[in-house]
PDBQT receptor file of N, H, CA, C and O in Angstrom, charges set to zero:
ATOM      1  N   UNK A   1      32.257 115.698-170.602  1.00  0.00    +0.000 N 
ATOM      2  CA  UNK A   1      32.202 114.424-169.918  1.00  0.00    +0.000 C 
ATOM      3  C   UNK A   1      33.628 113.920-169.704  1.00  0.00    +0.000 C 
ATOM      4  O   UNK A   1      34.359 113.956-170.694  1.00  0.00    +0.000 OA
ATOM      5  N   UNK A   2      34.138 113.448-168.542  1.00  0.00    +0.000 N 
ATOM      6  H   UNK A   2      33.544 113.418-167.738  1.00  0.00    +0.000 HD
ATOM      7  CA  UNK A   2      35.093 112.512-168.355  1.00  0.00    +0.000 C 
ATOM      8  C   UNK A   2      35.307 111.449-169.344  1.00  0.00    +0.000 C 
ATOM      9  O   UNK A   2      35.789 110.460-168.793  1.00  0.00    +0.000 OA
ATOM     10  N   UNK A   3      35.215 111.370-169.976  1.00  0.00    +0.000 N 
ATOM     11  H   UNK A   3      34.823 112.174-170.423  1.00  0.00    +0.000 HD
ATOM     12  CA  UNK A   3      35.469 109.926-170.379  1.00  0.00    +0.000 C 
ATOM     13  C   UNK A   3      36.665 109.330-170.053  1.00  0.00    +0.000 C 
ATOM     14  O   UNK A   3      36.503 108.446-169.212  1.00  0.00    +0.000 OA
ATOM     15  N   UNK A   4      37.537 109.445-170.320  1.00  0.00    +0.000 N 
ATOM     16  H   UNK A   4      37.669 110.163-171.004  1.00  0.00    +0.000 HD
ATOM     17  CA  UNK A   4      39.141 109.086-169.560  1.00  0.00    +0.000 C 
ATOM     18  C   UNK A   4      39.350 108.495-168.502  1.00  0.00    +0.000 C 
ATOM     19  O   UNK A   4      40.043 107.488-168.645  1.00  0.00    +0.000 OA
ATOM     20  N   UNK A   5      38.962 108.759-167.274  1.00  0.00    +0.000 N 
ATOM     21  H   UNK A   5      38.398 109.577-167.158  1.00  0.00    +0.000 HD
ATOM     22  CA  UNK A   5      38.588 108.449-166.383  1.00  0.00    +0.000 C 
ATOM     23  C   UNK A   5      37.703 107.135-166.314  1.00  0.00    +0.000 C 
ATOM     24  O   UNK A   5      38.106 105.982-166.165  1.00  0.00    +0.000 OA
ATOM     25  N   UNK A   6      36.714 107.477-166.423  1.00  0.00    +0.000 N 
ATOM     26  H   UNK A   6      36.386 108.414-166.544  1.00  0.00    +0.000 HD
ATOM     27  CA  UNK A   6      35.559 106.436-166.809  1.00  0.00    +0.000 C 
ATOM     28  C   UNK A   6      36.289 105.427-167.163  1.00  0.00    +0.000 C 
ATOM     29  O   UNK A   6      36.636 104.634-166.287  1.00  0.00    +0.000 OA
ATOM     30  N   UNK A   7      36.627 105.255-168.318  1.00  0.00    +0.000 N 
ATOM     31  H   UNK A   7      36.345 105.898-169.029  1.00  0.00    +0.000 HD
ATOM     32  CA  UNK A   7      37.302 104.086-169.139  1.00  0.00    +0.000 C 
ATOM     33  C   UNK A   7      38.009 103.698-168.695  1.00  0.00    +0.000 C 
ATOM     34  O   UNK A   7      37.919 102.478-168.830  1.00  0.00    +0.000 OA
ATOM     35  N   UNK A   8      39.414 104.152-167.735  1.00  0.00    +0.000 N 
ATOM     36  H   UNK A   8      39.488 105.143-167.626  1.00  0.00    +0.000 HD
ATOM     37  CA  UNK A   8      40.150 103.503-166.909  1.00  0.00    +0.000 C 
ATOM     38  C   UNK A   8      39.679 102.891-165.308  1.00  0.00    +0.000 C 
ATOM     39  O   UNK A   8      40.376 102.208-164.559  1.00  0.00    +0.000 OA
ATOM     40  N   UNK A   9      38.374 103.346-165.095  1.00  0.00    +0.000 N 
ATOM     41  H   UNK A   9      37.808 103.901-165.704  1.00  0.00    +0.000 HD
ATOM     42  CA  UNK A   9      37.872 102.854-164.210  1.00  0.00    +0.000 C 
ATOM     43  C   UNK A   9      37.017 101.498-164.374  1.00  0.00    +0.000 C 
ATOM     44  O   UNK A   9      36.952 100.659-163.476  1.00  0.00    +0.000 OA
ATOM     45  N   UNK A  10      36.449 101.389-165.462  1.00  0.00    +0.000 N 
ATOM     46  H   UNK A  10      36.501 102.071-166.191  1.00  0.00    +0.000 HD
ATOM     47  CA  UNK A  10      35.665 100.217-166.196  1.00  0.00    +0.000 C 
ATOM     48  C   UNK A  10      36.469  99.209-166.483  1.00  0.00    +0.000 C 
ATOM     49  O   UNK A  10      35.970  98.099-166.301  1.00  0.00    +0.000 OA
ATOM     50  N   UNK A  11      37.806  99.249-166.964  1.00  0.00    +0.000 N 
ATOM     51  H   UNK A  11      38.211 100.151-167.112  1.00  0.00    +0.000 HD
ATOM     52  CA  UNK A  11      38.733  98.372-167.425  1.00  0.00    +0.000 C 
ATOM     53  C   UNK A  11      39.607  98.266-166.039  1.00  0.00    +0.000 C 
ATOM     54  O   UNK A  11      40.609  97.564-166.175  1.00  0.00    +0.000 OA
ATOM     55  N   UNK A  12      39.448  98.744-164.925  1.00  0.00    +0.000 N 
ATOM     56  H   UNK A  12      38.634  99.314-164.815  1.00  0.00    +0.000 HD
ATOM     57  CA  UNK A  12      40.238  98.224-163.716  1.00  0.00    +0.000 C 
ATOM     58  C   UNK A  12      39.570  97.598-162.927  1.00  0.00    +0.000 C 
ATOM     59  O   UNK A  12      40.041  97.199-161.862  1.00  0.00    +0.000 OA
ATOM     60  N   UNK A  13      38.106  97.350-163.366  1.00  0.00    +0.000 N 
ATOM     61  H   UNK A  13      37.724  97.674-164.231  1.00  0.00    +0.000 HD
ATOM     62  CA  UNK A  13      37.167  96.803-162.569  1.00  0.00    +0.000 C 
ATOM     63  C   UNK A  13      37.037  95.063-163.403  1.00  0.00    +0.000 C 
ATOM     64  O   UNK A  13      36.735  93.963-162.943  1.00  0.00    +0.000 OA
ATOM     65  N   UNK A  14      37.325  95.402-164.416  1.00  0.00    +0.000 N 
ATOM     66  H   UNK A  14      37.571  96.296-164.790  1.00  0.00    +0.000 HD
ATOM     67  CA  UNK A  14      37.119  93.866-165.274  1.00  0.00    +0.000 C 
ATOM     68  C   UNK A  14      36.104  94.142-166.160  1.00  0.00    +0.000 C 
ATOM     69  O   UNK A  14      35.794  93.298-167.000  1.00  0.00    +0.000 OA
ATOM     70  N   UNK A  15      35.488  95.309-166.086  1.00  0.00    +0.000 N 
ATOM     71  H   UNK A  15      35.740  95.994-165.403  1.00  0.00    +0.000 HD
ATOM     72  CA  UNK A  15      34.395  95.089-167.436  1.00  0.00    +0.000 C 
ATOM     73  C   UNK A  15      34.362  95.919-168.631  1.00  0.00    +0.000 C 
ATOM     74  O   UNK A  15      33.741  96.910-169.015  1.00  0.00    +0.000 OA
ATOM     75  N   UNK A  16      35.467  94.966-169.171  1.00  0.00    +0.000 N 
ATOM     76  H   UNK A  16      35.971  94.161-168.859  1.00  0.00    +0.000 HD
ATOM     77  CA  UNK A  16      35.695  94.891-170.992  1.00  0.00    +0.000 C 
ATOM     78  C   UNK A  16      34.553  95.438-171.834  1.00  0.00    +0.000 C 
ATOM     79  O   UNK A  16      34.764  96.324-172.662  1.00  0.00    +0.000 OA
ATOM     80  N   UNK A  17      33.303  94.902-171.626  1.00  0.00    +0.000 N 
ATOM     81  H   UNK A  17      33.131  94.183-170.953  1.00  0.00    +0.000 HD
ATOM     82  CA  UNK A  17      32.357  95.112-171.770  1.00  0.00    +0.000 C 
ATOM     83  C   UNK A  17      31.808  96.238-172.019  1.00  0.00    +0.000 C 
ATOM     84  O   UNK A  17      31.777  96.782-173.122  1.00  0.00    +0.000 OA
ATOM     85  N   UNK A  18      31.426  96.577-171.184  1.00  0.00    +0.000 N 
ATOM     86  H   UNK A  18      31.451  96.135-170.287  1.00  0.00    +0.000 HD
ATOM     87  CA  UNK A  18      31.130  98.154-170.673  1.00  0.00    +0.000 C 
ATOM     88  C   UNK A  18      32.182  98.816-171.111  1.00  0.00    +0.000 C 
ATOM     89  O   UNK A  18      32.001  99.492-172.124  1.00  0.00    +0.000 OA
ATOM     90  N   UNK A  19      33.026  98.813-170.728  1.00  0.00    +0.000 N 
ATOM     91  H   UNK A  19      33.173  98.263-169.905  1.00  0.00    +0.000 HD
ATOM     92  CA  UNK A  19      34.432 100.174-171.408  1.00  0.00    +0.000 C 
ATOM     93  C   UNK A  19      34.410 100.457-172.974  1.00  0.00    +0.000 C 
ATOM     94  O   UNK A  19      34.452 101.595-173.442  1.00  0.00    +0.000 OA
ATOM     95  N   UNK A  20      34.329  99.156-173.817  1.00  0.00    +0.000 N 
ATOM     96  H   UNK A  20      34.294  98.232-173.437  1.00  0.00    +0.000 HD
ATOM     97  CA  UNK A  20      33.880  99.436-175.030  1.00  0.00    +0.000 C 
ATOM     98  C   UNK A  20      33.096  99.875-175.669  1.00  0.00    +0.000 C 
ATOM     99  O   UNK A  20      33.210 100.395-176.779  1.00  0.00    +0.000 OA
ATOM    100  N   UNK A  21      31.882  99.660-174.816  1.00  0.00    +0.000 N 
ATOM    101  H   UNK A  21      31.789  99.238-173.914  1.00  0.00    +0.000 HD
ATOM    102  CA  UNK A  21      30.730 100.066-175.416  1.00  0.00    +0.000 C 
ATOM    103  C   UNK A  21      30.433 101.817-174.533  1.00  0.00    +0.000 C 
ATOM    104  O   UNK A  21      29.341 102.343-174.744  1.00  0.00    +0.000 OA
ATOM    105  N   UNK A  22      31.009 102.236-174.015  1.00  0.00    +0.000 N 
ATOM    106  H   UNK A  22      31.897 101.808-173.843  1.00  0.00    +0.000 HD
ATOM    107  CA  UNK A  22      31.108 103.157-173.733  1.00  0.00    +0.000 C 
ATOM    108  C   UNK A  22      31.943 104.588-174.467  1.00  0.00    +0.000 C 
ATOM    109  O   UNK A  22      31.732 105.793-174.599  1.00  0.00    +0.000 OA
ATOM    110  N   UNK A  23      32.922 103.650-174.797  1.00  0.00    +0.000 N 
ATOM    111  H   UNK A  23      33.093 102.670-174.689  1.00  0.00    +0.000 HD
ATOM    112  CA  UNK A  23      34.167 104.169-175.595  1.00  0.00    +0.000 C 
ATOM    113  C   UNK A  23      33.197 104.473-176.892  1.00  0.00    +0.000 C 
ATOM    114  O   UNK A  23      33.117 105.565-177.455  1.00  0.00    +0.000 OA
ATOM    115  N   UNK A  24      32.559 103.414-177.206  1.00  0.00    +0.000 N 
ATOM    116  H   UNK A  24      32.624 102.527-176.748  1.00  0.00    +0.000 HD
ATOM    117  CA  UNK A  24      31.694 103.404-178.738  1.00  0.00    +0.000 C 
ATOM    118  C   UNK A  24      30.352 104.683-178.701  1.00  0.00    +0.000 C 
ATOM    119  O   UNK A  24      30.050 105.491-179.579  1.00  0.00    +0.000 OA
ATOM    120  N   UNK A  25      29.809 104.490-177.474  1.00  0.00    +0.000 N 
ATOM    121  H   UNK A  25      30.055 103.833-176.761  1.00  0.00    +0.000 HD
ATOM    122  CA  UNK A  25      28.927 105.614-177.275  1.00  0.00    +0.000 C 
ATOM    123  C   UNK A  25      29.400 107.090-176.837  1.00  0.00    +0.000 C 
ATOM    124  O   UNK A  25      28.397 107.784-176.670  1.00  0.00    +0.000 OA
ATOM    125  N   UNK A  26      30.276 107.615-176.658  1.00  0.00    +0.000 N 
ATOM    126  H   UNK A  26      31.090 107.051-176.793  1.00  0.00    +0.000 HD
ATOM    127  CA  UNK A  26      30.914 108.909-176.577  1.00  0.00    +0.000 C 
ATOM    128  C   UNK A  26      31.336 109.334-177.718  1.00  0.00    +0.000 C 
ATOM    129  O   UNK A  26      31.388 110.514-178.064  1.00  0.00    +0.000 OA
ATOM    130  N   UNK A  27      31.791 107.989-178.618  1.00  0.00    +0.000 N 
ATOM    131  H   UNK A  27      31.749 107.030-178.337  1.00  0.00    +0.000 HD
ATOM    132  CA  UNK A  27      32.273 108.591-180.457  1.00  0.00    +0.000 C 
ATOM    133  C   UNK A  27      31.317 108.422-181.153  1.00  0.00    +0.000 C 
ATOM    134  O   UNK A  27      31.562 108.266-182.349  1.00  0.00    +0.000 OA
ATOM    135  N   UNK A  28      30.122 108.389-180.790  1.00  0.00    +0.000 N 
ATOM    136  H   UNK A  28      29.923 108.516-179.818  1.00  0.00    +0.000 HD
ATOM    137  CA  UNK A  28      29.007 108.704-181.383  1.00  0.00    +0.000 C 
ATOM    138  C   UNK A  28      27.607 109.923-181.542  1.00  0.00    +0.000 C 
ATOM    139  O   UNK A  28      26.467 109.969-181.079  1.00  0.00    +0.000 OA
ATOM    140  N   UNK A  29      28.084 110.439-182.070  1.00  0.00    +0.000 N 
ATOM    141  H   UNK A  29      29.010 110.402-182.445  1.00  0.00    +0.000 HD
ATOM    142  CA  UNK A  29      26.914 111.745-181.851  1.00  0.00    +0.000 C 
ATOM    143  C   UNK A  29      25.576 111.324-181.457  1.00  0.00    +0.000 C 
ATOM    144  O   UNK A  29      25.007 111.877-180.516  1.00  0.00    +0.000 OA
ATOM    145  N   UNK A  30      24.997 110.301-182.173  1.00  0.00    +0.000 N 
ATOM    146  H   UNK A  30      25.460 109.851-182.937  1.00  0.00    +0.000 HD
ATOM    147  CA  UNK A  30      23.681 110.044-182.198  1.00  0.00    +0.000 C 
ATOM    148  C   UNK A  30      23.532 109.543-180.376  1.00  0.00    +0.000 C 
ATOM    149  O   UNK A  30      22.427 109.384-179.856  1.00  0.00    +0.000 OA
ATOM    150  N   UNK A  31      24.504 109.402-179.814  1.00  0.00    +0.000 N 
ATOM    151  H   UNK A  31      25.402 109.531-180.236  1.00  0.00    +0.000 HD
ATOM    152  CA  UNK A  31      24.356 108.706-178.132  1.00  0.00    +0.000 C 
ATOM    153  C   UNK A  31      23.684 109.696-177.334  1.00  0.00    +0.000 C 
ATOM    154  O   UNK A  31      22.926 109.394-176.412  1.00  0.00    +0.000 OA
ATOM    155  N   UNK A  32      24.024 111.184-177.769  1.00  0.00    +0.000 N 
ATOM    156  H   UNK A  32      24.640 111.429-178.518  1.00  0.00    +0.000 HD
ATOM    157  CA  UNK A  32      23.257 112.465-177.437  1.00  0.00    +0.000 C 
ATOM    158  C   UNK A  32      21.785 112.387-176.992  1.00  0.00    +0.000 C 
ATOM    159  O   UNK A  32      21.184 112.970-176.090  1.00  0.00    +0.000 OA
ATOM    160  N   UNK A  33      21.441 111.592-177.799  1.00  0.00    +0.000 N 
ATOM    161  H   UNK A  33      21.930 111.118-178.532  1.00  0.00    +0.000 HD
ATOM    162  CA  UNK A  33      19.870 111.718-177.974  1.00  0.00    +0.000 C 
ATOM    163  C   UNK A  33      19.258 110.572-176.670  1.00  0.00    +0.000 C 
ATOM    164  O   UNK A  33      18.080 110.609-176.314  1.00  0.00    +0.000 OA
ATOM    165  N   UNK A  34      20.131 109.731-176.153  1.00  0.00    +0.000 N 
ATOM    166  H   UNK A  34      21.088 109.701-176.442  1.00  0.00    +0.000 HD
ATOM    167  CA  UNK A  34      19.656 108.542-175.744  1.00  0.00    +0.000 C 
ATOM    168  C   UNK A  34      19.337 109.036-173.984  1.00  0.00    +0.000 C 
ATOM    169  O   UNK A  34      19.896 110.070-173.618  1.00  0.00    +0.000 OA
ATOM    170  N   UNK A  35      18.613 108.421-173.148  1.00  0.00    +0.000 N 
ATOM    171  H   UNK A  35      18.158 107.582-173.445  1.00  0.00    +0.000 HD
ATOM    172  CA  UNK A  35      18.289 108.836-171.813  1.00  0.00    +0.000 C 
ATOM    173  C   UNK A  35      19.207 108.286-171.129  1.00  0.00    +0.000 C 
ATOM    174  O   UNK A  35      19.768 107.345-171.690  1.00  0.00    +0.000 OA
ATOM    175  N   UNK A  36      19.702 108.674-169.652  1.00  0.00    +0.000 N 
ATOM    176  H   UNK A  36      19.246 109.438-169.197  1.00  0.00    +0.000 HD
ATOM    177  CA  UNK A  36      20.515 108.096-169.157  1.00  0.00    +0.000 C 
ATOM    178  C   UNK A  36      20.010 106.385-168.761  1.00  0.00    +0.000 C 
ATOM    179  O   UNK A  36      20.977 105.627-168.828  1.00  0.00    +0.000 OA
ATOM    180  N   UNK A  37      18.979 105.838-168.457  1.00  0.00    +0.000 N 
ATOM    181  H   UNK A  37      18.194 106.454-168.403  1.00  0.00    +0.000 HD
ATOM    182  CA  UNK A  37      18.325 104.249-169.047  1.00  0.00    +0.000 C 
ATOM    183  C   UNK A  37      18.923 103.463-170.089  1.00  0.00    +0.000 C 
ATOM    184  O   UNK A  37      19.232 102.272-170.097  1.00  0.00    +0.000 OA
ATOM    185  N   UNK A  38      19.037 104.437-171.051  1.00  0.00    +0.000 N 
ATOM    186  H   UNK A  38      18.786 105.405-171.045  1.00  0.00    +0.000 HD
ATOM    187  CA  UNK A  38      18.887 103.421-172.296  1.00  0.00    +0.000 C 
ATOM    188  C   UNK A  38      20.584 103.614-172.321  1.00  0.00    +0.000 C 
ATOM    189  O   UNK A  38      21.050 102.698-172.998  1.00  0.00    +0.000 OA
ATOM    190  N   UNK A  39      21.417 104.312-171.917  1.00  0.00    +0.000 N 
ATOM    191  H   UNK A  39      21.037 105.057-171.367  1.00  0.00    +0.000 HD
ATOM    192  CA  UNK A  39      22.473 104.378-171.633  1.00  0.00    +0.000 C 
ATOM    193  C   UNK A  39      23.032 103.066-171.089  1.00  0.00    +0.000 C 
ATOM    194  O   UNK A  39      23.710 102.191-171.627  1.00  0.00    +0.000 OA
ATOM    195  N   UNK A  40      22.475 103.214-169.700  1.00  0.00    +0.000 N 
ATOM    196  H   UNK A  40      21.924 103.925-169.263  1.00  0.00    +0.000 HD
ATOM    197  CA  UNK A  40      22.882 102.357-168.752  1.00  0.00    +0.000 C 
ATOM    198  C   UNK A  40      22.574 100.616-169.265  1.00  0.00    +0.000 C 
ATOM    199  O   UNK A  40      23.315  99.679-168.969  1.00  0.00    +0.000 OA
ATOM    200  N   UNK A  41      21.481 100.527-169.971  1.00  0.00    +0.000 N 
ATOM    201  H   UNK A  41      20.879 101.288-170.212  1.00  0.00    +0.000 HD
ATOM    202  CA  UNK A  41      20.896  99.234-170.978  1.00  0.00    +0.000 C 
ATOM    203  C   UNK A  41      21.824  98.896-171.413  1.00  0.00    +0.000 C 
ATOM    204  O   UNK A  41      22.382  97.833-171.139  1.00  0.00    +0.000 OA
ATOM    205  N   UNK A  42      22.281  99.905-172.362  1.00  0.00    +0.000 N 
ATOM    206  H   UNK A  42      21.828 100.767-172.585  1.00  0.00    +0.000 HD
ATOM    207  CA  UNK A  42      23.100  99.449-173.555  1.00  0.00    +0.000 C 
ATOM    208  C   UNK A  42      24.687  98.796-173.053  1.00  0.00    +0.000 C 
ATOM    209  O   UNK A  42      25.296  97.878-173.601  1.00  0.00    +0.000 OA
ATOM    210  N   UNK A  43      25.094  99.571-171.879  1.00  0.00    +0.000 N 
ATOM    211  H   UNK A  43      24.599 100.317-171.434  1.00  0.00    +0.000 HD
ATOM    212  CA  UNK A  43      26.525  99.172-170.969  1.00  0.00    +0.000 C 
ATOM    213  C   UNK A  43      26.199  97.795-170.751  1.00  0.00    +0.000 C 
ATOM    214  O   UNK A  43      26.958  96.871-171.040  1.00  0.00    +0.000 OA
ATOM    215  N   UNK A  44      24.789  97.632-170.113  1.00  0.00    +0.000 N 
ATOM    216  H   UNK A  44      24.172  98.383-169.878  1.00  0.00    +0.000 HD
ATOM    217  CA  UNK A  44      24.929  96.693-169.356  1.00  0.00    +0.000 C 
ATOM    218  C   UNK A  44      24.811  95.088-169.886  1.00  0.00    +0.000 C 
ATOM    219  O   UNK A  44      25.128  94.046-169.312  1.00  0.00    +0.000 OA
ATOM    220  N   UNK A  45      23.971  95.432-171.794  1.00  0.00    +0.000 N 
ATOM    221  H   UNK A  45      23.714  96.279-172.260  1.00  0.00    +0.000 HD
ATOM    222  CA  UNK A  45      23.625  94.309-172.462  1.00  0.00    +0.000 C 
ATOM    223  C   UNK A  45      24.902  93.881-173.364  1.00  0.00    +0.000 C 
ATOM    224  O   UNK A  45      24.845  92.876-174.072  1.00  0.00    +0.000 OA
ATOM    225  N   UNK A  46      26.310  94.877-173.287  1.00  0.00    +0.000 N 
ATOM    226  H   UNK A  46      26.357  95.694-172.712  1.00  0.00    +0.000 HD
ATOM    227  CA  UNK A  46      27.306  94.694-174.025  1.00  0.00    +0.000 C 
ATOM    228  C   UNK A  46      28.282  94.141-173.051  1.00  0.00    +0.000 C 
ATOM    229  O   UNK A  46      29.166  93.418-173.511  1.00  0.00    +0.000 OA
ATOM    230  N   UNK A  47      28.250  94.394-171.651  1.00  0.00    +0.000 N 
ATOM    231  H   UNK A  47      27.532  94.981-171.277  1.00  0.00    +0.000 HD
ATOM    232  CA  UNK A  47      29.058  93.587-170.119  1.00  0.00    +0.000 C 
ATOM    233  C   UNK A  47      28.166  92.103-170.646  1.00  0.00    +0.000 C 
ATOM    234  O   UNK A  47      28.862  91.120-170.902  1.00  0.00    +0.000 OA
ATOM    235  N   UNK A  48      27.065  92.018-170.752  1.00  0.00    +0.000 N 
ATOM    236  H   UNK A  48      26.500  92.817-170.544  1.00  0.00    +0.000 HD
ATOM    237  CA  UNK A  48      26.378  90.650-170.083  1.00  0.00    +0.000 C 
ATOM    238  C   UNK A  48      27.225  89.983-171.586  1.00  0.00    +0.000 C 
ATOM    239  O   UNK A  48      28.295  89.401-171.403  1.00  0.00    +0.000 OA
ATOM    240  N   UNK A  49      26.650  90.122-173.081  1.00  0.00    +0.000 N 
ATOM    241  H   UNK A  49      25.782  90.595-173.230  1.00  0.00    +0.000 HD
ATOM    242  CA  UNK A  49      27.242  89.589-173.907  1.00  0.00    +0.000 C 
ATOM    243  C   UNK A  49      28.826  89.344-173.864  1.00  0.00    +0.000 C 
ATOM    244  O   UNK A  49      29.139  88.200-174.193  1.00  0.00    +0.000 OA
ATOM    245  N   UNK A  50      29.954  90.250-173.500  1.00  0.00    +0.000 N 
ATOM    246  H   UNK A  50      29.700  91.179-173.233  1.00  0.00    +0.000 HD
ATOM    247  CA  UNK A  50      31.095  89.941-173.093  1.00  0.00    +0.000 C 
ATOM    248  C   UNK A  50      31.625  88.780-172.741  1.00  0.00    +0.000 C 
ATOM    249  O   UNK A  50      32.435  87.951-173.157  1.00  0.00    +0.000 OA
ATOM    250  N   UNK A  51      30.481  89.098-171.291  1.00  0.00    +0.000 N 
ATOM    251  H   UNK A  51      29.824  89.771-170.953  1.00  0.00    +0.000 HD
ATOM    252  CA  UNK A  51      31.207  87.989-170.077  1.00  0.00    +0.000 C 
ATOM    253  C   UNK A  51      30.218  86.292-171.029  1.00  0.00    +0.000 C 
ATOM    254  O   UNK A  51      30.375  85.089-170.824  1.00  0.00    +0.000 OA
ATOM    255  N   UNK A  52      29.322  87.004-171.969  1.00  0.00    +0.000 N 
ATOM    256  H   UNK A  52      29.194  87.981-172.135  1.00  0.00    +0.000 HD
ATOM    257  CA  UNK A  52      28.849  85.327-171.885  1.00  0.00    +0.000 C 
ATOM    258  C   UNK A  52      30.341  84.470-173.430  1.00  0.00    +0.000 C 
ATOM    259  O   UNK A  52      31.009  83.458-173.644  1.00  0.00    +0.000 OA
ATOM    260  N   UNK A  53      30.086  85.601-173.914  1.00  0.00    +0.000 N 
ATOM    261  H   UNK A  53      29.543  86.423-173.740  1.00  0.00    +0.000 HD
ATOM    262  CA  UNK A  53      31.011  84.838-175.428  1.00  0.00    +0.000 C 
ATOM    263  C   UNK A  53      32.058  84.416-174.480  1.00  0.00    +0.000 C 
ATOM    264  O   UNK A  53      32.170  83.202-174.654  1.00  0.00    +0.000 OA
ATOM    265  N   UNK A  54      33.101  84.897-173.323  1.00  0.00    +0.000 N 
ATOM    266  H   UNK A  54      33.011  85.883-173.181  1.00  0.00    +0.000 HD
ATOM    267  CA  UNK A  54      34.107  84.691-173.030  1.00  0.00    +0.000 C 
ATOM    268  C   UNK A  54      33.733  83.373-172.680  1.00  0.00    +0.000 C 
ATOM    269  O   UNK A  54      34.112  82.341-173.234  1.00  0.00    +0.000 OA
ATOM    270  N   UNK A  55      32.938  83.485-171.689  1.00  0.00    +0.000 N 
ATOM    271  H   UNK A  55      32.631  84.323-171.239  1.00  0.00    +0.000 HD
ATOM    272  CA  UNK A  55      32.900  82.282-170.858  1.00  0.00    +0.000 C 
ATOM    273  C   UNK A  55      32.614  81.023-171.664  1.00  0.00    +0.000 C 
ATOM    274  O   UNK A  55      32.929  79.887-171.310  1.00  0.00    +0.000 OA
ATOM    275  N   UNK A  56      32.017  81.333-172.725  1.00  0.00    +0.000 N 
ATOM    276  H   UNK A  56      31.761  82.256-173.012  1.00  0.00    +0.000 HD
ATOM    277  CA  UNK A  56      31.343  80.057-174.098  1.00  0.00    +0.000 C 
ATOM    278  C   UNK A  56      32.445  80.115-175.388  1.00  0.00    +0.000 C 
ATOM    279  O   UNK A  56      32.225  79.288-176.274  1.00  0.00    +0.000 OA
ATOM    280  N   UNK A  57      33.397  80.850-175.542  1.00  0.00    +0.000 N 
ATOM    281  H   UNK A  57      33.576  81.522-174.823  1.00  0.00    +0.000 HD
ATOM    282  CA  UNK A  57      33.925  81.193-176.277  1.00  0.00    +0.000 C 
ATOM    283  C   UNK A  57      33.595  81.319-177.504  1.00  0.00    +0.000 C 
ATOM    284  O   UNK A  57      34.142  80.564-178.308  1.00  0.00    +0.000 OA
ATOM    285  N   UNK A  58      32.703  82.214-177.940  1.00  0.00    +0.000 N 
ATOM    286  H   UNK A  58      32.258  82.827-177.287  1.00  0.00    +0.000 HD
ATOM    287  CA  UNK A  58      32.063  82.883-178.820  1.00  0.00    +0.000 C 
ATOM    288  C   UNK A  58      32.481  84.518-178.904  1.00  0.00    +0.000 C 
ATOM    289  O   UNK A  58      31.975  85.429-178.248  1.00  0.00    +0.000 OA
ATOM    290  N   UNK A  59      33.670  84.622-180.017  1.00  0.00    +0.000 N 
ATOM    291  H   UNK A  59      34.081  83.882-180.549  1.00  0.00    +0.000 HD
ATOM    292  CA  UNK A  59      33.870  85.939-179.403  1.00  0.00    +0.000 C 
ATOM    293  C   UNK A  59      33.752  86.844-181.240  1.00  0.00    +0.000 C 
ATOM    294  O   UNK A  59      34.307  86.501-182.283  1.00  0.00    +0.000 OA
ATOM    295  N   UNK A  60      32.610  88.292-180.924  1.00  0.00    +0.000 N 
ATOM    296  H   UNK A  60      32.159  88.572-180.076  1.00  0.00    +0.000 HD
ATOM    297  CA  UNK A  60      31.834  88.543-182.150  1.00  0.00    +0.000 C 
ATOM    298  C   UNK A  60      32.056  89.918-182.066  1.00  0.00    +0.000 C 
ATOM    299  O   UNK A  60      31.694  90.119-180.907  1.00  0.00    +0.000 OA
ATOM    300  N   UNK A  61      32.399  90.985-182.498  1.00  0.00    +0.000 N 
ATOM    301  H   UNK A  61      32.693  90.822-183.439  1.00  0.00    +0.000 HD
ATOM    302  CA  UNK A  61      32.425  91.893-182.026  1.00  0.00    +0.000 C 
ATOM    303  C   UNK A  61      31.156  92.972-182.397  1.00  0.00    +0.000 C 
ATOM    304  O   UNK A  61      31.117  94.084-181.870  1.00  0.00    +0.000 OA
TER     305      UNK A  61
């Protein structure tokens, strides 16, 4: 997998979010197992939490 790429593409787009939790799911073996769905879930429920702590300033990691 690219990842490298990826990650510099996620973080030039603005989503902090997603790049991390991406970064977090590639150093994880167990991510293997997951469908590309629950993939895309997981990016997308760690972008939405991001952008909300920022914006509320609640920041949790």
């Amino acid at each position: 997998m690219l990842a490298h790429p990826t990650l510099d593409k996620l973080n030039a787009m603005g989503l902090t979010g997603m790049a991390k939790a991406f970064n977090e799911l590639i150093s994880n073996g167990e991510s293997e197992q997951l469908s590309h769905a629950e993939w895309l879930g997981l990016l997308l429920e760690r972008e939405w939490s991001w952008r909300y702590n920022a914006r509320w300033g609640t920041f949790s990691s």
